[in-house]
C-alpha atoms as a printed R data frame, in Angstrom:
    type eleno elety resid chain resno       x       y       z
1   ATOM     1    CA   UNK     A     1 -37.799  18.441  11.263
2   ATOM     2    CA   UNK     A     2 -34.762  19.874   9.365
3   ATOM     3    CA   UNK     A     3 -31.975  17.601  10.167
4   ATOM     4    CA   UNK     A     4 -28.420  19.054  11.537
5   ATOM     5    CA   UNK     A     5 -26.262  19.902   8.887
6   ATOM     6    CA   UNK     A     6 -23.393  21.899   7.428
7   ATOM     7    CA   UNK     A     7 -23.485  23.373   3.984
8   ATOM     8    CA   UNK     A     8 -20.418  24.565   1.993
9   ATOM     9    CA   UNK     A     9 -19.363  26.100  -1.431
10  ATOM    10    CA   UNK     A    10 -20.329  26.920  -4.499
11  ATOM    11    CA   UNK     A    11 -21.043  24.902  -7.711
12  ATOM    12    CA   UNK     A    12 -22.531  21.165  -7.882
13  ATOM    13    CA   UNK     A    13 -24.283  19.910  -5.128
14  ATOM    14    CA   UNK     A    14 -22.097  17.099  -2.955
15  ATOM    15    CA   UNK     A    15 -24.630  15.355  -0.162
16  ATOM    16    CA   UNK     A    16 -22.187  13.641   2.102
17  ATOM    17    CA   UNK     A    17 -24.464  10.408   4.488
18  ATOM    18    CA   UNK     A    18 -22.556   9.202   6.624
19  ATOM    19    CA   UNK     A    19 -22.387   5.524   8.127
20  ATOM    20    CA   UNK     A    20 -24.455   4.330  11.455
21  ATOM    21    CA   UNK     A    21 -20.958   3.834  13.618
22  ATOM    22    CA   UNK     A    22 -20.135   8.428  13.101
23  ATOM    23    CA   UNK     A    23 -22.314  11.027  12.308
24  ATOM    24    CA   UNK     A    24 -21.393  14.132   9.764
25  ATOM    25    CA   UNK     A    25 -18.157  14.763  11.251
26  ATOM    26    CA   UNK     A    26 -16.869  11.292   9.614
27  ATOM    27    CA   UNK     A    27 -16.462  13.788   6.627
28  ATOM    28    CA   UNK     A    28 -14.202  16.141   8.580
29  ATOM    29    CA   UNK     A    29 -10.869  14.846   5.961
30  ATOM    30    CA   UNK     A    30 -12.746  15.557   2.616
31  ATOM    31    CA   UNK     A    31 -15.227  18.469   3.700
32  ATOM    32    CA   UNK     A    32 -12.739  21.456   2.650
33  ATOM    33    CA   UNK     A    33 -11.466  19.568  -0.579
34  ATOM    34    CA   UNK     A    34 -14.721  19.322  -1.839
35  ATOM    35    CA   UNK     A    35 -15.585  22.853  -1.568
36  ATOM    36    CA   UNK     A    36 -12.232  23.839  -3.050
37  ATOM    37    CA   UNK     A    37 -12.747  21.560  -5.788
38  ATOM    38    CA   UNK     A    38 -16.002  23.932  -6.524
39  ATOM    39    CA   UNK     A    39 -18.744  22.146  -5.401
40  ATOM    40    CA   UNK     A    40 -21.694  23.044  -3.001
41  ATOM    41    CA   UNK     A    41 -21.323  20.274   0.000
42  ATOM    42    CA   UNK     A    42 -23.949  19.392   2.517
43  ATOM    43    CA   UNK     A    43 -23.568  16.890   4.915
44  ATOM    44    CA   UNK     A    44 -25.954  16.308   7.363
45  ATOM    45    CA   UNK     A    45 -26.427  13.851  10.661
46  ATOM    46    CA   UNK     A    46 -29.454  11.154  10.638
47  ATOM    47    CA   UNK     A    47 -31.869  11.036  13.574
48  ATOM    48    CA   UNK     A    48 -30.023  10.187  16.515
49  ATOM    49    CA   UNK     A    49 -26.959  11.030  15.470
50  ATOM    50    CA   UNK     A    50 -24.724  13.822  15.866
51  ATOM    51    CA   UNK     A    51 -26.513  17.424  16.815
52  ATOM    52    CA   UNK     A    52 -30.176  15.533  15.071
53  ATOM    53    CA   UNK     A    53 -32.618  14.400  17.828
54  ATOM    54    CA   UNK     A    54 -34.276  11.195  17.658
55  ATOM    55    CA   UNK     A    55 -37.568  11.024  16.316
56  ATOM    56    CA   UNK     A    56 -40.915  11.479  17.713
57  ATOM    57    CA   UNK     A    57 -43.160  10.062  15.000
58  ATOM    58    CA   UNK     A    58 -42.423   7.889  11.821
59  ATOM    59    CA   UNK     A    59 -39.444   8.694   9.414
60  ATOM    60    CA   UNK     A    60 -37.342   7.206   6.905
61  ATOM    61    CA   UNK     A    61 -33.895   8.143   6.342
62  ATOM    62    CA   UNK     A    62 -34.236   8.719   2.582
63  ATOM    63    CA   UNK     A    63 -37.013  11.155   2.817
64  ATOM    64    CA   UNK     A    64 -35.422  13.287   5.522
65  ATOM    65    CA   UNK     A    65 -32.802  13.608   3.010
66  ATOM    66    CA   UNK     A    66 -35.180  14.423   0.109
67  ATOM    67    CA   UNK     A    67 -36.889  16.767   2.485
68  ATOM    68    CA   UNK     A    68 -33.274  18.608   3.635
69  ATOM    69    CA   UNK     A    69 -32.654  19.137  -0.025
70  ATOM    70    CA   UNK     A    70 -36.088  20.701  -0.818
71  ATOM    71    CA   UNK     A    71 -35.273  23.080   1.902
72  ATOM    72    CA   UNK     A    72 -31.758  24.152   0.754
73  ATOM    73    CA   UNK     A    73 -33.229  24.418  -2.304
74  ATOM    74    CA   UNK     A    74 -31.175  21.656  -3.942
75  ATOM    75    CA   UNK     A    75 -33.003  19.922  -7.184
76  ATOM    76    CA   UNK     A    76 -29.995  17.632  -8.166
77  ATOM    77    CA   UNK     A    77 -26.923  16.284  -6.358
78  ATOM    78    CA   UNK     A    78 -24.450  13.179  -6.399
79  ATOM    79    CA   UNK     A    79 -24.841  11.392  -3.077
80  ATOM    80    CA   UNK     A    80 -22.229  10.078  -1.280
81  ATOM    81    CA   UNK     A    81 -22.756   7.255   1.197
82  ATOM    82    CA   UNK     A    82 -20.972   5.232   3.743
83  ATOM    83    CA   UNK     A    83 -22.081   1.913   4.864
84  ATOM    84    CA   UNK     A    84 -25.958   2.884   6.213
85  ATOM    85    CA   UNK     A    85 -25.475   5.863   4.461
86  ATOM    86    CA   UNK     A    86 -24.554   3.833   0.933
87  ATOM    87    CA   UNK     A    87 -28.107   1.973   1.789
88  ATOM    88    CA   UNK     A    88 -29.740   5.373   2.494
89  ATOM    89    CA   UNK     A    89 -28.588   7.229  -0.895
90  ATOM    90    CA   UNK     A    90 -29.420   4.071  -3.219
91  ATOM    91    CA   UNK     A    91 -32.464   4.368  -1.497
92  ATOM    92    CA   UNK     A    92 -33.045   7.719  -2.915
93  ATOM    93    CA   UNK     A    93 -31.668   7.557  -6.000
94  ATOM    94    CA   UNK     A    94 -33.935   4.484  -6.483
95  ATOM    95    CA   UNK     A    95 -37.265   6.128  -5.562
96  ATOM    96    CA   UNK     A    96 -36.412   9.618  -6.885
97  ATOM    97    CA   UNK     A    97 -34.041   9.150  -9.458
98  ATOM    98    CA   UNK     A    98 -34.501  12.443 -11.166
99  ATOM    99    CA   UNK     A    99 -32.870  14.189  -7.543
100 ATOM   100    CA   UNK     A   100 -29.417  12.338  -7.896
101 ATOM   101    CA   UNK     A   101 -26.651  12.854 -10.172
102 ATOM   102    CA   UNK     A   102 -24.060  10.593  -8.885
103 ATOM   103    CA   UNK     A   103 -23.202   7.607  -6.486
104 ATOM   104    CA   UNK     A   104 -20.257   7.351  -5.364
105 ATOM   105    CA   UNK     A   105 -20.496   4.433  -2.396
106 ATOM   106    CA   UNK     A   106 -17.885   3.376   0.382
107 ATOM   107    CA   UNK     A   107 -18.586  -0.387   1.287
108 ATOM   108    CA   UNK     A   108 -22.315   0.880   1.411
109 ATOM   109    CA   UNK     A   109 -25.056  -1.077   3.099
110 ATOM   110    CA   UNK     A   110 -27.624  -2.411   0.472
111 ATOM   111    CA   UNK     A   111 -31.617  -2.317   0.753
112 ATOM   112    CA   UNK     A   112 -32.934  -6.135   0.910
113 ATOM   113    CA   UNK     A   113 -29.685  -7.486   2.078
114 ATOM   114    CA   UNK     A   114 -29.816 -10.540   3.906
115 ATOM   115    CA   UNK     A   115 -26.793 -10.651   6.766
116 ATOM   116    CA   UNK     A   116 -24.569 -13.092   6.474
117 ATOM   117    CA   UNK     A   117 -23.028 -15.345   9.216
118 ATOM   118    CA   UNK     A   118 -19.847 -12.863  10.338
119 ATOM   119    CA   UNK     A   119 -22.424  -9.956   9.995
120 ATOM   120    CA   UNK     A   120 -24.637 -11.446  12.230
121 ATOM   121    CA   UNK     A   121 -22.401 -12.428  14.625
122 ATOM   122    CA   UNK     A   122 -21.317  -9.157  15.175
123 ATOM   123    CA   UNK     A   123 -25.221  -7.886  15.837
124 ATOM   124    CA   UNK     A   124 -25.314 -11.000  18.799
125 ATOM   125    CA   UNK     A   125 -22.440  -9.496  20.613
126 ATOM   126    CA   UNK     A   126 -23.539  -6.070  19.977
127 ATOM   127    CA   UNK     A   127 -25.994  -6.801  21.736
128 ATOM   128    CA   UNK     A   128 -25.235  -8.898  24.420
129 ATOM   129    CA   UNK     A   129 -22.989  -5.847  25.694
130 ATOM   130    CA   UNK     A   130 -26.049  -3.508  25.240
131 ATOM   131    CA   UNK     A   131 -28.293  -6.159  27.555
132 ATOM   132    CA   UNK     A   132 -25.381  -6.360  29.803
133 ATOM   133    CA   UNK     A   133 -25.096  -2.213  29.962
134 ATOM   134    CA   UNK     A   134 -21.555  -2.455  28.746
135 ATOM   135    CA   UNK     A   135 -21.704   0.611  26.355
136 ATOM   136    CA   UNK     A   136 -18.193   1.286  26.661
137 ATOM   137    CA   UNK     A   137 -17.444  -2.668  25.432
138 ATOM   138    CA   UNK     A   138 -20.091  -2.164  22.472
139 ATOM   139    CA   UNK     A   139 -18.064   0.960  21.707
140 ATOM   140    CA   UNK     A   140 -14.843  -0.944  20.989
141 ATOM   141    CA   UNK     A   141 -16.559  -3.430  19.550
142 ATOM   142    CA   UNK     A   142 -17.169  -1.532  16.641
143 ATOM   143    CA   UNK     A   143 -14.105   0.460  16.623
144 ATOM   144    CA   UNK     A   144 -12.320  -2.538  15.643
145 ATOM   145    CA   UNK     A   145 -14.723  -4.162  13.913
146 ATOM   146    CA   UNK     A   146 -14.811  -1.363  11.151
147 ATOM   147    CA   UNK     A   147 -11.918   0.151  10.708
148 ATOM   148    CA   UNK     A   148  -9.226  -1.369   8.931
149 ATOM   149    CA   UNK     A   149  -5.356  -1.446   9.589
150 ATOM   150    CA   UNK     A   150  -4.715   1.731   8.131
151 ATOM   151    CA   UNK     A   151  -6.653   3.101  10.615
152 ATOM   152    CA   UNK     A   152  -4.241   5.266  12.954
153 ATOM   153    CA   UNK     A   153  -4.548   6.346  17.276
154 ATOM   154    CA   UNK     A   154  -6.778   9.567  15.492
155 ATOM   155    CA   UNK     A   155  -9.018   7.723  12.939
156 ATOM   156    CA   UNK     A   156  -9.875   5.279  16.203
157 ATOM   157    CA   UNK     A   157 -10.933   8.059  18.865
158 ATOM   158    CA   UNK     A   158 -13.044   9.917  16.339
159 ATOM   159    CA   UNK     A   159 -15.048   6.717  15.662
160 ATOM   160    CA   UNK     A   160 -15.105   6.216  19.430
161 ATOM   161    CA   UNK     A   161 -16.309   9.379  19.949
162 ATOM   162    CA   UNK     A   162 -19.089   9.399  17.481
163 ATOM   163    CA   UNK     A   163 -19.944   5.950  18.039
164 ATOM   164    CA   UNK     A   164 -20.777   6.429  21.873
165 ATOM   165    CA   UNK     A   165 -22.575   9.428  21.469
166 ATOM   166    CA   UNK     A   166 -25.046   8.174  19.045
167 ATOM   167    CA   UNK     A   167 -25.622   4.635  21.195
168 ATOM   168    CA   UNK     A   168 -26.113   7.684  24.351
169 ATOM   169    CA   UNK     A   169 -28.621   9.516  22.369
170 ATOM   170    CA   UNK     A   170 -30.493   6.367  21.267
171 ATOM   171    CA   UNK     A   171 -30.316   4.437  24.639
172 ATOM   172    CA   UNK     A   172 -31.888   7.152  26.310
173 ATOM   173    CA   UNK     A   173 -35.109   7.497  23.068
174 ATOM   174    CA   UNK     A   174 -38.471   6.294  25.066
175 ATOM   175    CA   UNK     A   175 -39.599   4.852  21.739
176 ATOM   176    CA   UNK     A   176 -38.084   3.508  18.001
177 ATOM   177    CA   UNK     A   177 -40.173   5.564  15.270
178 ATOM   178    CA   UNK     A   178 -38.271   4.452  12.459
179 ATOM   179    CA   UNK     A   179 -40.395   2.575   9.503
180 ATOM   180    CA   UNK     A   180 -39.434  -0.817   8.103
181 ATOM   181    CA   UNK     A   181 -37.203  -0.726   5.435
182 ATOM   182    CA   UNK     A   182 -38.375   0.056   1.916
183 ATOM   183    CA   UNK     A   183 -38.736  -2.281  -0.568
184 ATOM   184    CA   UNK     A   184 -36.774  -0.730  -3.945
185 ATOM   185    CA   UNK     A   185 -36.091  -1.365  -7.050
186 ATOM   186    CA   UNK     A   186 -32.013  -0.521  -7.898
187 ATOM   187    CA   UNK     A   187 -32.723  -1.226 -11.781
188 ATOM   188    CA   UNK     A   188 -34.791   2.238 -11.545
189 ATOM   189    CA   UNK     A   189 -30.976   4.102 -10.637
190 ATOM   190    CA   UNK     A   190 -29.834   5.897 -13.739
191 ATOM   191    CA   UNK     A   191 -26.846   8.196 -11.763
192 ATOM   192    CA   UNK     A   192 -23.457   6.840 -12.868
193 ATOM   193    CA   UNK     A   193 -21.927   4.809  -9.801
194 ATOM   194    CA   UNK     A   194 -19.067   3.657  -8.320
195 ATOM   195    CA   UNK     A   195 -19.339   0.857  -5.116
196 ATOM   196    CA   UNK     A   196 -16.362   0.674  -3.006
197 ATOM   197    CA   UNK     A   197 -15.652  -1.906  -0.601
198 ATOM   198    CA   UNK     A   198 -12.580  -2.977   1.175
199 ATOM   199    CA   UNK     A   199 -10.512  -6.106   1.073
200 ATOM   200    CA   UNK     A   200 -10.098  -5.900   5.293
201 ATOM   201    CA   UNK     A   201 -14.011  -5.419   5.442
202 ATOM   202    CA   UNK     A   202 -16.531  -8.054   6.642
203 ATOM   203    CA   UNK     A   203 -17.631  -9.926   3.727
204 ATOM   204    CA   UNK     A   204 -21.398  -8.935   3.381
205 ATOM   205    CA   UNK     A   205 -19.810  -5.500   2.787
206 ATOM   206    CA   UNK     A   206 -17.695  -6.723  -0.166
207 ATOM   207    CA   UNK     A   207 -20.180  -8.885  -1.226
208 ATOM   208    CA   UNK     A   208 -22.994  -5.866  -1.640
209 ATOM   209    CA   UNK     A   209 -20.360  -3.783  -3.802
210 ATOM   210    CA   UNK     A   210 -20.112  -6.985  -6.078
211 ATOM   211    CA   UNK     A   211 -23.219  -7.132  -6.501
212 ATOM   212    CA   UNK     A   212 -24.217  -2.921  -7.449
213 ATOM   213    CA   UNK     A   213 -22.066  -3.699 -10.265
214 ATOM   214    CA   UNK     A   214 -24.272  -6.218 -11.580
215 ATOM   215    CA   UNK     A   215 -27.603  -4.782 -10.467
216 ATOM   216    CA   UNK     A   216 -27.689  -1.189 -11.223
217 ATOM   217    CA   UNK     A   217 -27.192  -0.353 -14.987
218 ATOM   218    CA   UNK     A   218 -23.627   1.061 -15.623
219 ATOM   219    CA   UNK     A   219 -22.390   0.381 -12.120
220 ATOM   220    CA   UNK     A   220 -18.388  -0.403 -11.308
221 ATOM   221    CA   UNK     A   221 -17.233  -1.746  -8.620
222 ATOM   222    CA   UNK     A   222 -13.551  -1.208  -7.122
223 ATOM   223    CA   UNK     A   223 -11.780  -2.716  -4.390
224 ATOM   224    CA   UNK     A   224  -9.127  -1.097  -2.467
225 ATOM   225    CA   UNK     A   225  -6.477  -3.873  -1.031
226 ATOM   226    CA   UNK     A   226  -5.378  -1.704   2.030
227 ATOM   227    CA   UNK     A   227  -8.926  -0.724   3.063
228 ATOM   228    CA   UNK     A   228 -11.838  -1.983   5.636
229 ATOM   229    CA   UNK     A   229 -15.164  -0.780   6.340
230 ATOM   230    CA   UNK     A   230 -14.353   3.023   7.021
231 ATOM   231    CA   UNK     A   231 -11.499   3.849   4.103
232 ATOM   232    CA   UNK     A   232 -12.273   8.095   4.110
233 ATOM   233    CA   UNK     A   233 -11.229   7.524   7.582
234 ATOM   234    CA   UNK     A   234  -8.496   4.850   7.546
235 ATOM   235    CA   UNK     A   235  -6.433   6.813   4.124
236 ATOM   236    CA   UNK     A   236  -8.152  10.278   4.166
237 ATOM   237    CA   UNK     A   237  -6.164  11.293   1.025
238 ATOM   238    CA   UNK     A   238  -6.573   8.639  -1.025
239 ATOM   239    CA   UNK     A   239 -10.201   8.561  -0.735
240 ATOM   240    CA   UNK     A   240 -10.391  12.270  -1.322
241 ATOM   241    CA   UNK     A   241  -8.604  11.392  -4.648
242 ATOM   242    CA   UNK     A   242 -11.000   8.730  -5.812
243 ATOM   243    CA   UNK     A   243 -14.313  10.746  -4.704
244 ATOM   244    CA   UNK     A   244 -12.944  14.063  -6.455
245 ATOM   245    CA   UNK     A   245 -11.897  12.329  -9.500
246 ATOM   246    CA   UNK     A   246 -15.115  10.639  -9.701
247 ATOM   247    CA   UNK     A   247 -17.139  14.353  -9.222
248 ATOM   248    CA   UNK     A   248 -14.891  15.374 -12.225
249 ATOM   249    CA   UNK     A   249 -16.153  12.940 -14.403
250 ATOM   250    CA   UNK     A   250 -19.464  12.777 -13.337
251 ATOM   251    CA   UNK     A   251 -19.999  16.455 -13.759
252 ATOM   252    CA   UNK     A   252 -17.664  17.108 -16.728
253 ATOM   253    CA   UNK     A   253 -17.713  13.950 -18.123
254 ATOM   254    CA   UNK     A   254 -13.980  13.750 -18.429
């Protein structure tokens, strides 16, 4: 199964993942920036997500992104990853590192990591309003559980809208193919990357960011003060900025 996507552009390949609360249209604010900056951009939705159906056999994320760039053809490309989609592309980048140019990570999920207490906290009540049928309550749960202050009336209803679809489209799945997650070694990454997380974010989130920086060779980490779990949504431009200066050096090395 080719997953739904959008492709975009000429130039060096961008392969936009987005986090497990949107879909692809989370990249709506930096999609026609990064095509104008001259750069081929794909972004694409996971299973169950957006316009991709849910599975009907065994999948992992990772290699339905390895197999979407095999069939556009694409040998090489910096990966850029929100929260589940950060876990997804270090993922990749672990197991195939000769594919991936580039990380550039927004408070990114981490494989191996081991929730802590506010993290799991959130999952309980997640799911208490799931058991209760209270999908509209498990909606706003997450809307204001990831997005930060910044975040205006706009940013909000596009996460709510994305959000409810995707827990539609899964609630109504007859059965969970996904695999366990993979075991992977991040000292295997040799892209250049930079792990974003958010002062307003929960702290496993800041935490995992902390930690790239010490775990894959050459990794930074920055911080942004104003940010929380969803920043290319909360300050669209300024995270434009940061991702197109960091394609600029990663492809030009200046």
């Amino acid at each position: 199964m080719t997953l739904a996507h959008d492709v975009s552009g000429d130039g060096p390949a961008v392969v936009l993942l987005h986090s497990s609360v949107c879909d692809r249209r989370m990249w709506d604010p930096q999609w026609p920036a990064l095509a104008d900056a001259g750069h081929r951009v794909v972004r694409c939705d996971f299973r169950g997500y957006g316009e991709s159906p849910v599975a009907d056999r065994p999948y992992g994320d990772a290699a339905d992104v390895a197999d979407l760039l095999d069939h556009l053809g694409v040998d090489r490309a910096v990966l850029v990853g929100a929260s589940y989609g950060g876990r997804v592309a270090l993922e990749l980048a672990a197991t195939r590192p000769d594919r991936v140019t580039g990380l550039f990570l927004l408070c990114p999920g981490m494989p191996g990591h081991e929730p802590g207490a506010a993290l799991r906290s959130f999952g309980e009540r997640e799911e208490e309003l799931f058991e209760a049928g209270d999908i509209a309550g498990a909606v706003e749960l997450n809307v204001e559980t990831w997005l930060g202050p910044e975040a205006d009336d706009g940013a909000r209803e596009r996460v709510r809208r994305m959000q409810r679809h995707a827990f539609e489209v899964q609630a109504a799945a007859e059965e969970d193919f996904s695999l366990p997650e993979a075991q992977v070694d991040l000292s295997r990454i040799t892209a250049p990357c930079l792990a974003v997380s958010g002062a307003h974010d929960l702290p496993d989130f800041r935490e995992i960011a902390a930690t790239l920086a010490r775990r894959v060779p050459g990794a930074r980490h920055l911080e942004l003060p104003w940010a929380g779990h969803l920043p290319g949504l909360e300050r669209p431009a300024p995270t434009t900025d940061l991702l197109t200066r960091f394609l600029r050096e990663t492809t030009t090395g200046h």
